[in-house]
N, C-alpha and C positions, 0 to 999 in steps of 0.2 A: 841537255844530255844528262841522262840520269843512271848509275846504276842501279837497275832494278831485277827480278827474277824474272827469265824466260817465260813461255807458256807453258805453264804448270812441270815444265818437267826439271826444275831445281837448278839450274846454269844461272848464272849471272851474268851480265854483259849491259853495254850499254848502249842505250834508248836515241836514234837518230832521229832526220827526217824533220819533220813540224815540228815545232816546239811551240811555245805559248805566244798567242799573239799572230800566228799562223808564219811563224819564220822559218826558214829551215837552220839546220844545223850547218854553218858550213867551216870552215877553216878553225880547229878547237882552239887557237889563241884570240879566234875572233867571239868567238863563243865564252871562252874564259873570260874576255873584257866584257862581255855584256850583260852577266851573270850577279844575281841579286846579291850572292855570297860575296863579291870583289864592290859593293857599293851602288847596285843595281846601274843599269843603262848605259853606257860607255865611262865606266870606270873602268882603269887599270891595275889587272891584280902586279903585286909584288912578283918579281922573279924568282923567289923560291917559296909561291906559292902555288906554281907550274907542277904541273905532274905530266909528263909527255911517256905514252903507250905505245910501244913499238909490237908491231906483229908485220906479218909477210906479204904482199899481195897474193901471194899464190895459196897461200892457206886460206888465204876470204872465197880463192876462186873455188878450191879444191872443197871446204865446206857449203858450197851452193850457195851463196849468196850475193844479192844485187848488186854491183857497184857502176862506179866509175870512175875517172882519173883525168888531170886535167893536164897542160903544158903550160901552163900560168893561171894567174890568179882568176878564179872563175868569173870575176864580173865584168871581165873586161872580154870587148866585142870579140876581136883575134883570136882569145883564147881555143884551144879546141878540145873536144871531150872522146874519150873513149872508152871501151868499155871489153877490147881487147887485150890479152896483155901481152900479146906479140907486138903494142906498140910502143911499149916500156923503155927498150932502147932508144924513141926517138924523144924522148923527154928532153927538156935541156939541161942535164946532170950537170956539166961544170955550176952554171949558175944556183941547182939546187944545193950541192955540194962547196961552195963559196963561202966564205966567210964575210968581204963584203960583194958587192955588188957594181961597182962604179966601171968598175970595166964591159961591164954588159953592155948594149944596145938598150936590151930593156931586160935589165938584172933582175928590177924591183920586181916586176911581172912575173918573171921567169921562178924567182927563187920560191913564190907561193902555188909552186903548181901541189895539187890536194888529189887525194886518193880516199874518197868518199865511198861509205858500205851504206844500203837502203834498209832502212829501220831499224834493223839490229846489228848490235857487234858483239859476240860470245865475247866474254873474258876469259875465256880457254884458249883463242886466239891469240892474245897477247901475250908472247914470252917475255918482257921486259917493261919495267917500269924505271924513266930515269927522271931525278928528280937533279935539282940543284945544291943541297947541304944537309949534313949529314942528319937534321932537325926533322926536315922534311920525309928524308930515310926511314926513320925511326917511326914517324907517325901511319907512313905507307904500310911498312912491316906489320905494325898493328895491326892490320888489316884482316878479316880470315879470308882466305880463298886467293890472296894477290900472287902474284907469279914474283919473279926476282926484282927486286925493287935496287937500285945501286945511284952512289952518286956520280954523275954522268955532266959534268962541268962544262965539256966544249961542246954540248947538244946546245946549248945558252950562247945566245947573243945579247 
Protein backbone atom coordinates (compact mmCIF):
# COMPACT_ATOMS: atom_id res chain seq x y z
CA UNK A 1 0.00 0.00 0.00
CA UNK A 2 1.44 3.04 -1.29
CA UNK A 3 0.53 6.60 -1.31
CA UNK A 4 0.76 7.69 -4.55
CA UNK A 5 -0.92 10.37 -7.17
CA UNK A 6 -4.21 9.29 -8.66
CA UNK A 7 -4.57 9.20 -12.62
CA UNK A 8 -3.16 12.13 -13.52
CA UNK A 9 -5.75 14.23 -12.11
CA UNK A 10 -3.46 15.37 -8.64
CA UNK A 11 -5.48 13.34 -5.52
CA UNK A 12 -3.49 11.29 -3.50
CA UNK A 13 -4.63 8.17 -1.98
CA UNK A 14 -3.63 5.02 -1.38
CA UNK A 15 -2.72 2.07 -3.86
CA UNK A 16 -4.68 -1.53 -2.93
CA UNK A 17 -5.17 -4.67 -4.42
CA UNK A 18 -1.80 -6.80 -5.45
CA UNK A 19 0.97 -5.74 -4.21
CA UNK A 20 4.57 -7.15 -4.88
CA UNK A 21 4.84 -10.74 -4.96
CA UNK A 22 1.16 -10.94 -6.18
CA UNK A 23 -0.32 -10.62 -2.47
CA UNK A 24 -3.09 -8.65 -1.88
CA UNK A 25 -3.60 -5.95 0.52
CA UNK A 26 -5.63 -7.25 3.15
CA UNK A 27 -6.03 -6.28 6.88
CA UNK A 28 -3.55 -2.82 7.17
CA UNK A 29 -1.96 -4.29 10.59
CA UNK A 30 -1.40 -7.31 8.50
CA UNK A 31 0.22 -5.31 5.95
CA UNK A 32 2.03 -3.01 8.40
CA UNK A 33 3.82 -6.26 9.71
CA UNK A 34 4.86 -7.46 6.49
CA UNK A 35 6.24 -4.29 5.12
CA UNK A 36 10.07 -3.75 4.38
CA UNK A 37 9.94 -0.50 6.44
CA UNK A 38 9.07 -2.49 9.97
CA UNK A 39 12.18 -5.20 8.99
CA UNK A 40 10.87 -6.73 5.99
CA UNK A 41 8.56 -10.22 6.14
CA UNK A 42 6.71 -10.87 9.27
CA UNK A 43 8.33 -8.36 11.38
CA UNK A 44 6.28 -6.28 13.92
CA UNK A 45 6.10 -2.61 13.59
CA UNK A 46 6.28 -0.69 17.15
CA UNK A 47 2.89 0.55 18.33
CA UNK A 48 3.31 3.93 17.75
CA UNK A 49 4.52 3.28 14.53
CA UNK A 50 0.74 2.66 13.55
CA UNK A 51 -1.02 5.30 11.59
CA UNK A 52 -4.81 3.92 11.56
CA UNK A 53 -7.20 6.08 8.71
CA UNK A 54 -10.47 6.43 9.53
CA UNK A 55 -13.14 7.39 6.66
CA UNK A 56 -16.84 6.08 6.20
CA UNK A 57 -18.20 3.18 4.34
CA UNK A 58 -20.73 5.20 2.94
CA UNK A 59 -18.36 7.84 1.47
CA UNK A 60 -16.24 4.77 -0.46
CA UNK A 61 -20.05 3.84 -1.51
CA UNK A 62 -21.19 7.38 -2.44
CA UNK A 63 -17.64 8.04 -4.38
CA UNK A 64 -18.23 4.93 -6.69
CA UNK A 65 -15.95 2.60 -5.65
CA UNK A 66 -15.34 -1.21 -5.34
CA UNK A 67 -15.45 -2.81 -2.18
CA UNK A 68 -16.26 -5.08 0.21
CA UNK A 69 -16.70 -6.14 3.93
CA UNK A 70 -16.35 -8.92 5.78
CA UNK A 71 -17.94 -10.57 9.34
CA UNK A 72 -14.70 -11.87 10.46
CA UNK A 73 -11.27 -12.32 9.66
CA UNK A 74 -11.17 -12.99 5.80
CA UNK A 75 -9.21 -16.26 5.70
CA UNK A 76 -11.29 -18.04 7.49
CA UNK A 77 -13.83 -20.51 5.71
CA UNK A 78 -17.27 -19.24 7.71
CA UNK A 79 -16.32 -15.84 7.17
CA UNK A 80 -18.88 -14.09 4.84
CA UNK A 81 -18.27 -11.20 2.35
CA UNK A 82 -20.44 -8.38 1.19
CA UNK A 83 -20.64 -5.88 -0.68
CA UNK A 84 -24.07 -4.36 0.36
CA UNK A 85 -24.12 -1.88 3.03
CA UNK A 86 -27.55 -2.67 4.14
CA UNK A 87 -25.72 -5.59 5.61
CA UNK A 88 -23.55 -3.40 8.02
CA UNK A 89 -25.97 -4.04 10.79
CA UNK A 90 -25.41 -7.64 10.71
CA UNK A 91 -21.70 -7.42 11.54
CA UNK A 92 -20.86 -8.54 14.83
CA UNK A 93 -20.22 -5.04 16.38
CA UNK A 94 -20.01 -6.02 20.20
CA UNK A 95 -17.07 -8.24 19.28
CA UNK A 96 -15.71 -5.51 16.71
CA UNK A 97 -16.14 -2.89 19.37
CA UNK A 98 -14.61 -5.19 22.45
CA UNK A 99 -11.77 -4.46 23.98
CA UNK A 100 -10.95 -8.06 24.68
CA UNK A 101 -12.30 -10.86 23.11
CA UNK A 102 -12.70 -13.98 25.54
CA UNK A 103 -16.20 -13.65 25.88
CA UNK A 104 -16.93 -14.37 22.27
CA UNK A 105 -17.66 -17.83 20.67
CA UNK A 106 -15.31 -16.72 18.25
CA UNK A 107 -14.25 -13.03 19.38
CA UNK A 108 -10.63 -13.60 17.65
CA UNK A 109 -12.55 -14.07 14.33
CA UNK A 110 -15.18 -11.84 14.85
CA UNK A 111 -13.05 -8.64 15.94
CA UNK A 112 -10.96 -8.72 12.47
CA UNK A 113 -13.94 -8.36 10.25
CA UNK A 114 -12.19 -5.64 7.32
CA UNK A 115 -13.93 -3.28 5.01
CA UNK A 116 -11.69 -3.59 1.89
CA UNK A 117 -11.95 -0.54 -1.16
CA UNK A 118 -10.53 -2.25 -4.84
CA UNK A 119 -7.38 -0.58 -6.00
CA UNK A 120 -7.67 2.77 -4.83
CA UNK A 121 -8.60 4.83 -1.74
CA UNK A 122 -8.76 8.73 -2.32
CA UNK A 123 -7.13 10.50 0.67
CA UNK A 124 -10.03 12.90 0.36
CA UNK A 125 -11.86 10.00 1.85
CA UNK A 126 -10.19 9.84 4.96
CA UNK A 127 -11.44 12.53 7.59
CA UNK A 128 -9.05 11.40 10.36
CA UNK A 129 -5.77 10.20 11.06
CA UNK A 130 -5.20 8.44 14.59
CA UNK A 131 -1.92 7.82 15.70
CA UNK A 132 -0.69 6.58 19.17
CA UNK A 133 1.80 9.68 20.77
CA UNK A 134 2.03 12.72 20.34
CA UNK A 135 5.82 12.00 18.17
CA UNK A 136 3.99 10.35 15.85
CA UNK A 137 1.24 13.54 15.70
CA UNK A 138 3.77 15.62 14.93
CA UNK A 139 5.57 13.68 12.04
CA UNK A 140 1.76 13.00 10.41
CA UNK A 141 1.09 16.93 10.55
CA UNK A 142 4.13 17.26 8.56
CA UNK A 143 2.53 15.79 6.09
CA UNK A 144 1.00 18.15 3.06
CA UNK A 145 -2.38 17.38 2.10
CA UNK A 146 -3.25 14.92 5.53
CA UNK A 147 -6.61 15.62 6.97
CA UNK A 148 -6.82 15.79 10.97
CA UNK A 149 -4.23 13.81 12.41
CA UNK A 150 -4.88 13.51 16.75
CA UNK A 151 -3.74 11.33 19.31
CA UNK A 152 -6.29 8.64 19.57
CA UNK A 153 -4.90 6.14 22.66
CA UNK A 154 -7.96 3.67 22.97
CA UNK A 155 -7.88 3.01 18.99
CA UNK A 156 -4.67 0.83 20.51
CA UNK A 157 -4.60 -2.35 21.83
Amino acid sequence: MNIERAKGDGSAGLRTGRGEGGKTAGGLLDFIRRTAAHGGEGASPKIWEIVILRSYAESVAHAGLGFVFTNGHAVMAYTQFFDDLAQIPSLPWDAIRAKYWNDFVDGRCDCQSEFLVRDFFPLCLVDHIGVFDEDARARCSALSGCPAVAVERTWFF
